[in-house]
Residue frames as qw, qx, qy, qz and C-alpha x, y, z in Angstrom:
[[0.179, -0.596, -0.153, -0.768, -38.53, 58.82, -11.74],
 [0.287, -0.069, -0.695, 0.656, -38.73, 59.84, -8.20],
 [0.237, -0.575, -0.401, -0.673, -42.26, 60.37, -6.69],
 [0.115, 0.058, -0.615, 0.778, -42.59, 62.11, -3.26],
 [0.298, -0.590, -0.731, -0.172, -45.28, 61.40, -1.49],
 [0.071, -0.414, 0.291, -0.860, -47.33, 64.38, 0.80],
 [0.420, -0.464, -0.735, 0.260, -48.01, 63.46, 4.40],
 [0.647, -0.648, -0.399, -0.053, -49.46, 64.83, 6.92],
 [0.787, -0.435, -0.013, 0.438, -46.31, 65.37, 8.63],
 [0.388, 0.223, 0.371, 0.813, -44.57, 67.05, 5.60],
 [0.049, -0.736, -0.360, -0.570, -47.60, 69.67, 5.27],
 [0.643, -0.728, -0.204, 0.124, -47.33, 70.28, 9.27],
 [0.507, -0.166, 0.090, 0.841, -42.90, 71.13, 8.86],
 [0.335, 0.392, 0.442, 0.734, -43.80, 72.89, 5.97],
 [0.427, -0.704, -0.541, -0.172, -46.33, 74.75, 7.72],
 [0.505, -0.771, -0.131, 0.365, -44.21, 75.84, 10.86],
 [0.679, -0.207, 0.059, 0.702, -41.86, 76.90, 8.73],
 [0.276, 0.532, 0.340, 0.725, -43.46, 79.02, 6.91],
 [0.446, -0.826, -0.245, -0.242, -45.40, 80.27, 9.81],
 [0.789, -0.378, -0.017, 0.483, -41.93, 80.73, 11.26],
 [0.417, 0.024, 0.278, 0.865, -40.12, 83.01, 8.85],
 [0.043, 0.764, 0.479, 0.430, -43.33, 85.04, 8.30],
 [0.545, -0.760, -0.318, 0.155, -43.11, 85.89, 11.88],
 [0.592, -0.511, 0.108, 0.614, -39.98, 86.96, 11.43],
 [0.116, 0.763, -0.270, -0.576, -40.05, 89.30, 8.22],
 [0.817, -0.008, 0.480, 0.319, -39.18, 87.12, 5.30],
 [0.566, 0.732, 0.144, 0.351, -38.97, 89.83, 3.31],
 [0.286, -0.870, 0.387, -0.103, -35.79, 91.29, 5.42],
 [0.778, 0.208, -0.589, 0.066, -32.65, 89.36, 4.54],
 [0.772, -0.577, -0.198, 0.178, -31.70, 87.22, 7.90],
 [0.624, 0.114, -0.229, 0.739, -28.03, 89.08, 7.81],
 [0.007, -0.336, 0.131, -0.933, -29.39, 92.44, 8.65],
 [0.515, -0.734, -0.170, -0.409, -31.99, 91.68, 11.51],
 [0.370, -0.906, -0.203, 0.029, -31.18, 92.70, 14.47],
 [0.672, 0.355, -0.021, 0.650, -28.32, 94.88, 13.27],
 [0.473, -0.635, -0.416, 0.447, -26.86, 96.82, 15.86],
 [0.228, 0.962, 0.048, 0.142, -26.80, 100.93, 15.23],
 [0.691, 0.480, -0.151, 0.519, -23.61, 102.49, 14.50],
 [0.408, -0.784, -0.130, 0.450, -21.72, 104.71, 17.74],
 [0.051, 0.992, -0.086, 0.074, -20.09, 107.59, 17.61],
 [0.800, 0.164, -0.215, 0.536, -16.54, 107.32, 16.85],
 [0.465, -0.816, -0.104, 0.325, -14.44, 109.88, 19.29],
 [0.206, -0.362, 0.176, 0.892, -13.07, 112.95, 17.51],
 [0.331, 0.499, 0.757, 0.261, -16.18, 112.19, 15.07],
 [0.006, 0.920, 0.392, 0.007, -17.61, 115.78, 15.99],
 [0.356, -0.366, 0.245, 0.824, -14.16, 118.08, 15.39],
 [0.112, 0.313, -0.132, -0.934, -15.15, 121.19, 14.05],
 [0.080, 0.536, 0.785, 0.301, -18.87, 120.10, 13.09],
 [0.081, 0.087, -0.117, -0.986, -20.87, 122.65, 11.73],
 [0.418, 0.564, 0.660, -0.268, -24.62, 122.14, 12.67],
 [0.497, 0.708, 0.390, -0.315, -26.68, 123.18, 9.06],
 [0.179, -0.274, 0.708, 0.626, -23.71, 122.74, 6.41],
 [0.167, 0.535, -0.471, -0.681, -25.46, 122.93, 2.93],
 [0.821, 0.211, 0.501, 0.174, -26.40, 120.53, 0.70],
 [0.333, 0.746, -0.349, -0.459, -24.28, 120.70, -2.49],
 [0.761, 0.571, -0.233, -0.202, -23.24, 119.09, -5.43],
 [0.784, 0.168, -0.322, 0.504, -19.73, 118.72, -4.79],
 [0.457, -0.836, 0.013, 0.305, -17.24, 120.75, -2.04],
 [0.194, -0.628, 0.549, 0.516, -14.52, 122.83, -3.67],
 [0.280, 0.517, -0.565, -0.579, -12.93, 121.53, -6.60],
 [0.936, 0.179, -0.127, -0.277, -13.77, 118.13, -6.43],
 [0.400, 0.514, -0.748, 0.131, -11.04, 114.84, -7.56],
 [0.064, -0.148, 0.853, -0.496, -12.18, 112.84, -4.09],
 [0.433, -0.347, -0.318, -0.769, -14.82, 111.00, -3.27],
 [0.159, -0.173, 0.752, -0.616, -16.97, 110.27, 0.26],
 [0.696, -0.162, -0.414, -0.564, -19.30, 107.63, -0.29],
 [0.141, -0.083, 0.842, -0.514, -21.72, 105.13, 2.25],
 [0.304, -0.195, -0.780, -0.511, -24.60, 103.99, 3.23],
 [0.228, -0.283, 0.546, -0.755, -27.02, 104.74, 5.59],
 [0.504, -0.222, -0.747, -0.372, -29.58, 101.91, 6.75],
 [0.689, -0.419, -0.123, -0.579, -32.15, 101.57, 9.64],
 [0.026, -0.320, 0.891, -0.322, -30.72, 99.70, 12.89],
 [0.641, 0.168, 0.646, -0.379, -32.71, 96.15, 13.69],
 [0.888, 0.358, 0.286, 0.039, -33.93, 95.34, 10.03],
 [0.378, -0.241, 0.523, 0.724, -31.19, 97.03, 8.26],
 [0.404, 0.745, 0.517, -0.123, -33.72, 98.77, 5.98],
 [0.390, 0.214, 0.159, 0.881, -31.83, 101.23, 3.44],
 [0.007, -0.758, -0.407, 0.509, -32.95, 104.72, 4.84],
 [0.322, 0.539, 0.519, 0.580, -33.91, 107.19, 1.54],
 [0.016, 0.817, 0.455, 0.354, -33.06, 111.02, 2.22],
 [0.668, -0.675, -0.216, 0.227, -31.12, 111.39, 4.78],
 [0.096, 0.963, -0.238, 0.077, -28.90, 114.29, 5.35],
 [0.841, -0.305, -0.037, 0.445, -25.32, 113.35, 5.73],
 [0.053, 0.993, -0.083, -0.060, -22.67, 116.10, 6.49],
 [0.891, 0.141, 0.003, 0.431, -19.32, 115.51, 5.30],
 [0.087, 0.959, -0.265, 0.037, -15.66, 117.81, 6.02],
 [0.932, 0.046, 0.065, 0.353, -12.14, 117.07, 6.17],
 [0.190, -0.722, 0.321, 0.583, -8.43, 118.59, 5.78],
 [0.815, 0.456, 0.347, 0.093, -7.93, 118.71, 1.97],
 [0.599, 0.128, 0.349, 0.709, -5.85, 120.37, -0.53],
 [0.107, -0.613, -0.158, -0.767, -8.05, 123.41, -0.52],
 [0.314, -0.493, 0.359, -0.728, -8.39, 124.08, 3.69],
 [0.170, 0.179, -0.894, 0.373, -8.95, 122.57, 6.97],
 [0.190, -0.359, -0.913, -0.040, -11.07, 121.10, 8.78],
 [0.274, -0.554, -0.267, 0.739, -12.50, 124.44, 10.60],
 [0.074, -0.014, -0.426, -0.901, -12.67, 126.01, 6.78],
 [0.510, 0.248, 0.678, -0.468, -16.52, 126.54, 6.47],
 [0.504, 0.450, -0.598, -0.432, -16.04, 126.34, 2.51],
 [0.177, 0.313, -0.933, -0.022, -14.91, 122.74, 3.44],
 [0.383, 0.184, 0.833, -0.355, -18.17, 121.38, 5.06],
 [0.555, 0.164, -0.293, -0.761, -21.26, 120.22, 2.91],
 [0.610, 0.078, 0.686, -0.389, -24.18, 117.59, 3.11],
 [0.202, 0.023, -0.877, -0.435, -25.56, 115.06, 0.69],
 [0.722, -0.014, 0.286, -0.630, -28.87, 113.12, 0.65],
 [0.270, -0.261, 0.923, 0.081, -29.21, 109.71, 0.42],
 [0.378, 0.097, -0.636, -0.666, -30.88, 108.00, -2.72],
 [0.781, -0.070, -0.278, -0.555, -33.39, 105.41, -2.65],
 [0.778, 0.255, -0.549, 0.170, -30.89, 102.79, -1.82],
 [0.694, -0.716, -0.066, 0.038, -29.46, 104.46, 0.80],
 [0.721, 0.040, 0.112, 0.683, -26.49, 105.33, -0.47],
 [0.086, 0.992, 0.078, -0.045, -24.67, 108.67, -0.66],
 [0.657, 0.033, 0.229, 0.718, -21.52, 110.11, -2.25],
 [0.180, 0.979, 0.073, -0.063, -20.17, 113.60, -2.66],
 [0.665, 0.560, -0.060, 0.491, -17.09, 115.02, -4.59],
 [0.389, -0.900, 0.079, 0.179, -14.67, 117.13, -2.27],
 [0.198, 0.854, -0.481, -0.026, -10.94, 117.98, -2.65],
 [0.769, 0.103, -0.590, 0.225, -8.40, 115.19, -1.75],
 [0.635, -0.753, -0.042, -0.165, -7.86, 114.43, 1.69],
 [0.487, 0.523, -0.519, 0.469, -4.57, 115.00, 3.27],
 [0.633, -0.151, -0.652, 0.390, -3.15, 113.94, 6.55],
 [0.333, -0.710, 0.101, -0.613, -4.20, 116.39, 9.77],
 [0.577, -0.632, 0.373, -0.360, -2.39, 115.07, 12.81],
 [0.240, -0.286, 0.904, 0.209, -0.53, 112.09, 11.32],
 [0.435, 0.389, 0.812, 0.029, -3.72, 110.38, 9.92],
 [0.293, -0.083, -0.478, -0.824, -5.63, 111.36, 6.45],
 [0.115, 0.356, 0.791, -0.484, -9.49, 111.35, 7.88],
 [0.185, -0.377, -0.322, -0.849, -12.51, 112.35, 6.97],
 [0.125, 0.206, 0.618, -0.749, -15.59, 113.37, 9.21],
 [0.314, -0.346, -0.752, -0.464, -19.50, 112.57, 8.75],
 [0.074, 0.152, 0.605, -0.778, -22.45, 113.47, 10.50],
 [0.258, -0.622, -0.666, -0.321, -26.41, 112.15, 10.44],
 [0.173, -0.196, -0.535, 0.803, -27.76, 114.79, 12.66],
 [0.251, -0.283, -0.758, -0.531, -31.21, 114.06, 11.60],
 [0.490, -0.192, 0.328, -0.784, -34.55, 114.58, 13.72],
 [0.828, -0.081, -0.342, -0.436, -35.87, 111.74, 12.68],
 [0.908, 0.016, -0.325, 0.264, -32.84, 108.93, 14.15],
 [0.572, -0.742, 0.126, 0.326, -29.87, 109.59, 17.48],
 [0.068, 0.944, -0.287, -0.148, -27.17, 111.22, 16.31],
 [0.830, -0.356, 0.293, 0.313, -23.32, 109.92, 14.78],
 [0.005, -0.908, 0.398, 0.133, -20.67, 111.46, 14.28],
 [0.974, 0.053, 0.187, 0.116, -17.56, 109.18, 12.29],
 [0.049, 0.850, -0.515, -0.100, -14.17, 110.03, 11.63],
 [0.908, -0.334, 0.251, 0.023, -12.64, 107.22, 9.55],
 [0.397, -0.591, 0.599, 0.368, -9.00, 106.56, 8.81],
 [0.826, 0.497, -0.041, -0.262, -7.83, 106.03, 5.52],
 [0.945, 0.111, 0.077, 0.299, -5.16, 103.31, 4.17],
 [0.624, 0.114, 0.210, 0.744, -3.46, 105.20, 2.70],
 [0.022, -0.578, -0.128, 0.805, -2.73, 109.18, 2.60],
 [0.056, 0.271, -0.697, -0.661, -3.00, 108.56, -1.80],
 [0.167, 0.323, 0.894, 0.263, -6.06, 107.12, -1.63],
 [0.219, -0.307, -0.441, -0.814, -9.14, 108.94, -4.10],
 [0.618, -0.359, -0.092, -0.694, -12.23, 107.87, -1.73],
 [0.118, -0.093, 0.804, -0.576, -13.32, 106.82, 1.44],
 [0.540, -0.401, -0.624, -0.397, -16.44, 104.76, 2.51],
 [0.162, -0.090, 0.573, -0.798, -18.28, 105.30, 5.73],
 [0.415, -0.433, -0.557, -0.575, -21.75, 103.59, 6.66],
 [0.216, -0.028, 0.629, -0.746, -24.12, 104.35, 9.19],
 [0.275, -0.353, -0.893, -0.053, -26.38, 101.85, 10.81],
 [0.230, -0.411, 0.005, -0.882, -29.03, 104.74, 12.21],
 [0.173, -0.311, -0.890, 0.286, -31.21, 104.13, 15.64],
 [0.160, -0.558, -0.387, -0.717, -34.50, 105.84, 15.67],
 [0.070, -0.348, 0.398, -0.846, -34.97, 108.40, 18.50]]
């Protein structure tokens, strides 16, 4: 049986360390502090439509555009947030205003909305996102998918407050 003895020394580490990580948040995991906010990708804002909807789903559905949106520095999951979401699909283009529509993000920070399937618009299959919140700076995202055949796309934004 191994008995450890407490010094003096031991209660002092123990001590800075704790008084060390408090300082820093200990309830924040160490990967997400200072996490740097997401830019604006460049075609991000093609045919955005300031005050798209919220809705259920866009069109018929069969796709889906999920993410996550979280709080730059701690990486906090941000709860509510509008995200706007459009694409070329199988049912109209990007430019269609049928084709735009917003989500809100759950508790988690997470958000996902049903839309048609995305098809290729200038060589590339894309979709287009947009926080364009009051609360956090704008961003606009437009990312590329693998493959023209894939069902759903992910997209997260890392949000900086205004």
């Amino acid at each position: 049986m191994t008995t450890h003895r407490t010094t003096r020394r031991t209660l002092l580490r123990v001590a800075g360390a704790v008084a060390a990580t408090g300082m820093t948040g200990l309830l924040v995991p160490a990967r997400a502090q200072g996490l740097a906010p997401t830019p604006s990708m460049r075609g991000g804002a093609n045919n955005y439509r300031p005050g798209a909807p919220v809705v259920a789903r866009i069109g018929g559905g069969g796709f889906w555009m999920t993410g996550t949106v979280r709080r730059a520095g701690d990486g906090a999951p941000l709860a509510g947030q509008r995200i706007q979401i459009w694409a070329h699909t199988t049912e109209g283009q990007e430019r269609d205003p049928q084709g735009h529509g917003a989500t809100l993000t759950d508790a988690e920070g997470v958000f996902r909305l049903e839309m048609p399937q995305i098809i290729p618009a200038f060589g590339q299959a894309h979709g287009h996102l947009a926080y364009d919140g009051a609360e956090f700076q704008t961003v606009f995202l437009r990312p590329v998918m693998a493959r023209a055949s894939d069902t759903s796309l992910s997209a997260d934004f890392v949000l900086q407050p205004v």
